[in-house]
N, C-alpha and C positions, 0 to 999 in steps of 0.2 A: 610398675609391671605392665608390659602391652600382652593383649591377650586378643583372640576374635571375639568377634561382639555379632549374634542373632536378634533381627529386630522385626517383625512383625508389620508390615507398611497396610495403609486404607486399604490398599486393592489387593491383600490376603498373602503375599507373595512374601519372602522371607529376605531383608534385607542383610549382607554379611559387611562387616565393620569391622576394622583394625582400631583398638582404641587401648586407653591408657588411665589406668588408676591413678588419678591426682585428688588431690585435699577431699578425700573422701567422696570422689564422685569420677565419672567417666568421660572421657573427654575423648571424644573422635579425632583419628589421626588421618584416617583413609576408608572412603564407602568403595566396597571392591566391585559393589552389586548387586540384585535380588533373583531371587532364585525362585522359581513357580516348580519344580518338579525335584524328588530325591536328588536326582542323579546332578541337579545344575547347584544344589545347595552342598553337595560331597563336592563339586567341582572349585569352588568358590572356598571352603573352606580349606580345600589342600593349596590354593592359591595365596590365602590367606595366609597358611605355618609358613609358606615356602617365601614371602615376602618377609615376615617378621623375620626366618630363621638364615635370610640373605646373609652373609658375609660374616657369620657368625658361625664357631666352633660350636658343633653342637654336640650333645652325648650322646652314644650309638644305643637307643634303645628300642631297638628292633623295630621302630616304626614299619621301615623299609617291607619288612614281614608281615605288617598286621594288612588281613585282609580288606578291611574297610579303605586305608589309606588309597589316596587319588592323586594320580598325576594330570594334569588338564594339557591337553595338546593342542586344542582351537576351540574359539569361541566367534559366534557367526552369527549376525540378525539375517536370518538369511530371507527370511517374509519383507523385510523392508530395501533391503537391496535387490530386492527382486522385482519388487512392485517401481521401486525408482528408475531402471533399468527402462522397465515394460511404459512405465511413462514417456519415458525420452526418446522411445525408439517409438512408441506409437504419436506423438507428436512430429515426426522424422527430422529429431536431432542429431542423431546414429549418422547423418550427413554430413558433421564433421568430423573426423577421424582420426582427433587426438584423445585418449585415456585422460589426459591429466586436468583436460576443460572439464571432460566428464568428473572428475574427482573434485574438484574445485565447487561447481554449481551442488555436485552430491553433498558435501561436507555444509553449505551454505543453506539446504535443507534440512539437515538432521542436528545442527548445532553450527547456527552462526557465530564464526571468531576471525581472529587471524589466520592470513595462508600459513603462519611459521605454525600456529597448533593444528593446522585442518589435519595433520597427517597421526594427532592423536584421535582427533576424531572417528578418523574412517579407522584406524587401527582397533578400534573398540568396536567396532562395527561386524568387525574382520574382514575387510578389504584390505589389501597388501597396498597400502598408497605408494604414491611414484614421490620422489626424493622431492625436497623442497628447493631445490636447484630448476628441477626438470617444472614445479610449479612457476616459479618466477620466471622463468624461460617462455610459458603456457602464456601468460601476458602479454608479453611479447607479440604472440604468434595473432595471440585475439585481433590486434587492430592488423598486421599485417596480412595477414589469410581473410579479414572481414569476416569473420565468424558474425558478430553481429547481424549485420544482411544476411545472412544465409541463417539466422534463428528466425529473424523479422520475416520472410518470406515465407518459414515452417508454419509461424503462427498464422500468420495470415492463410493461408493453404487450409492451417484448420480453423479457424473461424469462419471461410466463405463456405466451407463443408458443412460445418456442422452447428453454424448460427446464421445471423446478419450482421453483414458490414454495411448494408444503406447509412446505417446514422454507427457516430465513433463519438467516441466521447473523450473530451479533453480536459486536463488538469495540471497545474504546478505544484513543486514544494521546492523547497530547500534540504541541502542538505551538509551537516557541516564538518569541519576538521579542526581538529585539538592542533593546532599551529595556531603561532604567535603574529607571523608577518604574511601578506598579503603577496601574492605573484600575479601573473598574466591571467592566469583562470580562478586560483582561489581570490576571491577577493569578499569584504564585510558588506552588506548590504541591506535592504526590508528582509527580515526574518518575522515570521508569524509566530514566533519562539520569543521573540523577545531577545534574541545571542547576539553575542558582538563578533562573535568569533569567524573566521573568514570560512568562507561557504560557496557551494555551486547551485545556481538552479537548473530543475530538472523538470523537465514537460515528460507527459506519458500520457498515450493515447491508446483506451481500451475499446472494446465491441461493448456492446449495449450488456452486458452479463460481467465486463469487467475484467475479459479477457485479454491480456497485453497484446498491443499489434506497434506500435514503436515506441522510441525513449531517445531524449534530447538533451545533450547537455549546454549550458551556456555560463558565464562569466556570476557571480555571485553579482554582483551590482546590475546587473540586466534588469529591465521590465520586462513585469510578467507579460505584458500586453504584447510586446514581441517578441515573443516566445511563440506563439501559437500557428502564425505563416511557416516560418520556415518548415516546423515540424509536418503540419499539414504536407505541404508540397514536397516533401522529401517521402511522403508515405504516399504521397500520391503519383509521383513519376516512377518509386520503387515498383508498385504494382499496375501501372500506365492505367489509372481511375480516372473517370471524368466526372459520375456523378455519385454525392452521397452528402449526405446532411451531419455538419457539424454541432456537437453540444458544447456550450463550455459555461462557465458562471461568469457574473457580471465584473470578475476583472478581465475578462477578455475585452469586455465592450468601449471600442475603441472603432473611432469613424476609419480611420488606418485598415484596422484590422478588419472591418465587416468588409470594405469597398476591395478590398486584394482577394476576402473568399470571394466574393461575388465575380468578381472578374475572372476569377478562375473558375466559372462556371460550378462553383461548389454551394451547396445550401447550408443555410447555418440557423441555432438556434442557442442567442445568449440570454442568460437575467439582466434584466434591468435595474437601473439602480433607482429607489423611489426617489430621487429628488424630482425627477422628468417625470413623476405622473401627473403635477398639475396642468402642466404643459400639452401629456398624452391625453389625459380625459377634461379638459376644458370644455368638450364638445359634452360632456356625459353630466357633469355640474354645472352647468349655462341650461341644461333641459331638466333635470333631474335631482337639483343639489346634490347634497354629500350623502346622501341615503343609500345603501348598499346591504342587498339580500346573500344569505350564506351559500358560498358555490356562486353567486353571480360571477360569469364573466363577461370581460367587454373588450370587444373584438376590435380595434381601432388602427391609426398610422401615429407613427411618430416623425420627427423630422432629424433628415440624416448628421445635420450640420447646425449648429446652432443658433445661426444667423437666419435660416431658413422661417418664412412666416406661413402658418399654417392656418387658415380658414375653415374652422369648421363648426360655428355657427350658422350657418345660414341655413343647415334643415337638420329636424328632430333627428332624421337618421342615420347612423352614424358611417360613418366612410370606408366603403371596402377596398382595401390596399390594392392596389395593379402596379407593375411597375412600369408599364405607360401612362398610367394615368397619374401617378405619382414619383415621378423618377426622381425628387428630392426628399422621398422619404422610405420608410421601412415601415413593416406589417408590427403594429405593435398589440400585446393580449394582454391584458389584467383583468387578474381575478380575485376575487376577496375570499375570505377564510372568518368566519365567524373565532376560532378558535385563534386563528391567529393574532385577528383584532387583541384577543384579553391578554397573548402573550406579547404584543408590541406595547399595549396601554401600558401592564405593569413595566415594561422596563423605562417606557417613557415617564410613569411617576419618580420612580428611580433617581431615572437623570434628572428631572427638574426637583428633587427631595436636594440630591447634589450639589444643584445652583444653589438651591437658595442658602446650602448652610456655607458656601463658597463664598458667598455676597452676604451675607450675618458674620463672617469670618470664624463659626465654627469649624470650618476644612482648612486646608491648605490650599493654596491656590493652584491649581494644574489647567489645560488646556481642558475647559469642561465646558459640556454644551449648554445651551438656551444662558449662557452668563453672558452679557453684554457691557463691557467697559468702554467709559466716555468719560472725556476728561471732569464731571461730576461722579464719578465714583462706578462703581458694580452695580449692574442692576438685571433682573429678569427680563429675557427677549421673549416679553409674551406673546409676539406674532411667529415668532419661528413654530413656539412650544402650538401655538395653535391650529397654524397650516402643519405639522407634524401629527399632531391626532387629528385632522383631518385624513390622515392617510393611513390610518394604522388599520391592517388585516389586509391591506394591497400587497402582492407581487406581481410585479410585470414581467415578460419576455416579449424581446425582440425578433423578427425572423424576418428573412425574404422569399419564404414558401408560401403559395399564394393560399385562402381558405379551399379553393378549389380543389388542391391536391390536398394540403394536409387541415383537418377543422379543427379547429381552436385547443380542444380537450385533447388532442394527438401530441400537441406539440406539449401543452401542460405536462403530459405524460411522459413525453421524449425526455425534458428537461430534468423531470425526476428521476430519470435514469442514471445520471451525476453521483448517486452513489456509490453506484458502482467503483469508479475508477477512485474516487475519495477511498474508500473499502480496498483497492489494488495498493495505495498508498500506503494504508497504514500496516497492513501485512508485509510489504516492503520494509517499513521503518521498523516495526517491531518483530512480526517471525522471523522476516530475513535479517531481520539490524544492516540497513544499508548504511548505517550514520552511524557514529560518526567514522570516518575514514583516516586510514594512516597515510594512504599512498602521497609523493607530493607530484611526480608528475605528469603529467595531461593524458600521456597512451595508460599509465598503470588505471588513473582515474578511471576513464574511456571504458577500459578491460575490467573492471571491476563492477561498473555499471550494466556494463554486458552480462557478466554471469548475472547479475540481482536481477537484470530483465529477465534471464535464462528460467533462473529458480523461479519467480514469479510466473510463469507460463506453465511450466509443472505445478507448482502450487493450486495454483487456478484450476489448473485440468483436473488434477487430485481431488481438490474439494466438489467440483461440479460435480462428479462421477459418485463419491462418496459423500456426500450432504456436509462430510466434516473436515474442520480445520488444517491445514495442514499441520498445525502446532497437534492437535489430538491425534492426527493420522501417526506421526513420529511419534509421541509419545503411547500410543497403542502398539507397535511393530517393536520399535527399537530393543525394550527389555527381552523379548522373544526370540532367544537366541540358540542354535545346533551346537549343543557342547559336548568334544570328543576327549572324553578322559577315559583313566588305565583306571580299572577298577576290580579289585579282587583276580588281578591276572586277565584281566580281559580289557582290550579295547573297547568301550561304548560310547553311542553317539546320543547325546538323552536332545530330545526332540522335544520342545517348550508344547504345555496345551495351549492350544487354544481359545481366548474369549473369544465374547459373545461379537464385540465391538473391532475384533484381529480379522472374525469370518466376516461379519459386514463389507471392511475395508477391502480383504481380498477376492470377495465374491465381486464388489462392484467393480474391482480395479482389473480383474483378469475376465471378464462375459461381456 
């Protein structure tokens, strides 16, 4: 027997259910929705008779007549399509002036899927979508019209308004597709996933708050390492920049890639990788051993090249970077971290707990650190293990900002800023589910990656304004729906209350 089904949800709101009496219990067929007010719970339940009683001969028992009975003629989030709207045009996307891009990046917001379901999406929403013809057409027009550059310029417009662009922050991921064989762009490559599956990487470079200001795509087998020029200078002739200071982590750090920003008259700031600290503070342990105070940092050069010989014993004090004075080297900063010392120690017992049951042959054998094999058997690399907790609680960075302009704790500062864009990533991957991908070729790719850039700059804008998520901002708006049903002979339009968390979002989103 299928019957409606009232159910009570956490946030008080009454949810209506199509469901079905099986072996003594109830089995959900269809959730139609939840209802905050009488009139959207009568609206929802005449939806309800009027689905089960589809296509079926039914007996005339005056329903038609009983006063209660509801016909539903629209259902509207109309607070989140408003607010989406008031985003895009206050950002000045309204600049391009196709409806169906607008529907695309909308739908990608309020429930990421496929273009073929986006038009259930917004249909629930009650936006009247444009046909999925007119969407895959919208593709098309993305790379041809350069939508893209004309987003990328909006953003930037409001980033130099209403933050700082001096320093941008840079990052990679990957990103992957359920396909079997490999083409010109998809191709298998280093995935930090661990996937075999053929993939693109994609650079993205935000403002110090994580706000998008470009997005790169390149070949799944690419290094990250060059990835990071082209982007730069394609953002950088987009808006004819000369100066600003680059962040990125230490797979950027690349003699390649530092000597191309510098020549482009750009300032940068990467991590270092600690292999190069004995090398950078040789000058700091020849005066002071390995002894290190919490918060100590030390302001030192490192050398550009690794052929390059660097003197820096011959006085206690330690060398301040110039780049005349030092034009074969770079401004290098390590600081230590009491805190971090205990979380490098444990992991370094870890790895040598590892060796040794690897060389006992309690493990299996895999590519594991401090294990040393010689044609006498497995043994522990007790010099590695030892110059390694020599170094534990150091991170270093690299720059070629001199201490004059920026001192030490600025740039420490800068670098931590990398959350950010890390944070842009995975709201990407997981709000907007940029991955995995159907499309197979390159313009659809392209145009796909355009809208996720699109929605991530709304996202962004949305959460800055409102403290909250864009995942909460939708799921606070969406149920909150203008629902115009026939009730007792009259038309009425039952208008959802209000939370407390609905006026937050549209107070900060509309002042």
């Amino acid at each position: 027997m299928v019957f409606l089904r009232k159910v009570k949800t956490a946030s008080g709101a009454t949810a209506v259910q199509i469901a079905e009496r099986k072996d003594r219990r109830d089995v959900v067929l269809e959730h139609l929705g939840s209802a905050h007010t009488e009139a959207e719970l009568a609206a929802l339940m005449s939806a309800g008779r009027d689905r089960i009683n589809a296509g079926q001969e039914a007996l005339d028992l005056g329903l038609s007549q009983d006063p209660q009975s509801a016909v539903v003629h629209s259902r509207r989030s109309r607070q989140l399509l408003q607010t989406l709207r008031s985003a895009w045009s206050d950002l000045g996307f309204d600049v391009i002036e196709d409806e169906a891009f607008f529907h695309l990046v909308a739908a990608r917001l309020i429930e990421p899927t496929s273009m073929s379901d986006c038009s259930r999406v917004l249909g629930e929403v009650g936006m009247d979508p444009v046909h999925r013809s007119t969407m895959k057409r919208c593709l098309a027009r993305v790379s041809q019209r350069e939508y893209r550059d004309q987003i990328a310029t909006k953003c930037f417009e409001h980033a130099a308004t209403s933050g700082d662009i001096s320093l941008v922050l840079y990052d990679v991921t990957t990103l992957y597709f359920e396909a079997e064989y490999e083409d010109e762009l998809r191709k298998v490559g280093y995935s930090k996933e661990r996937r075999v599956d053929p993939q693109i990487v994609v650079g993205l470079l935000v403002d110090r708050n994580g706000f998008p200001l470009e997005i790169g795509c390149f070949e799944g087998n690419h290094a990250e390492t060059r990835t990071i020029v082209p982007i730069i200078k394609q953002f950088q002739a987009r808006h004819n920049l000369a100066d600003m200071v680059v962040v990125a982590d230490a797979g950027m750090l690349s003699t390649t890639n530092l000597t191309a920003l510098d020549e482009a008259g750009l300032k940068f700031i990467v991590g270092s990788r600690q292999v190069k600290a004995p090398g950078d503070l040789a000058h700091h342990f020849h005066w002071n051993g390995d002894a290190f105070e919490d918060g100590q940092v030390i302001d030192t050069i490192t050398p550009r090249h690794g052929s390059t010989r660097t003197d820096q014993k011959r006085h206690r004090r330690e060398p301040v970077w110039d780049a005349e004075q030092y034009p074969g080297h770079w401004r290098a900063i390590w600081a230590f971290s009491t805190k971090r010392a205990t979380r490098d120690g444990h992991t370094l017992t870890a790895q040598e707990n590892r060796a040794r049951a690897v060389i006992d042959g309690d493990a299996a054998v895999k590519s594991t650190r401090f294990v040393k094999t010689t044609a006498a058997g497995r043994t522990l690399d007790e010099a590695s293990l030892e110059r390694a907790r020599g170094l534990v609680g150091l991170k270093g960075y690299v720059t070629n900002i001199p201490a004059s302009v920026m001192p030490a704790a600025e740039v420490i500062s800068s670098y931590h800023d990398l959350w950010h864009v890390e944070q842009s990533f995975r709201m990407s991957k997981t709000d907007l589910q940029a991955r995995p991908m159907f499309h197979r070729k390159r313009d659809a790719i392209e145009a796909h990656l355009t809208i996720v850039f699109t929605a991530l700059a709304i996202a962004r804008f949305m959460q800055s304004k409102t403290g909250f998520s864009i995942r909460k901002i939708i799921r606070t708006l969406r149920p909150l729906q203008d629902v115009t049903i026939s009730l007792a002979g009259q038309q009425i339009t039952a208008k959802p209350e209000l939370t407390d968390d609905a006026r937050h979002v549209l107070d900060a989103l509309t002042h």
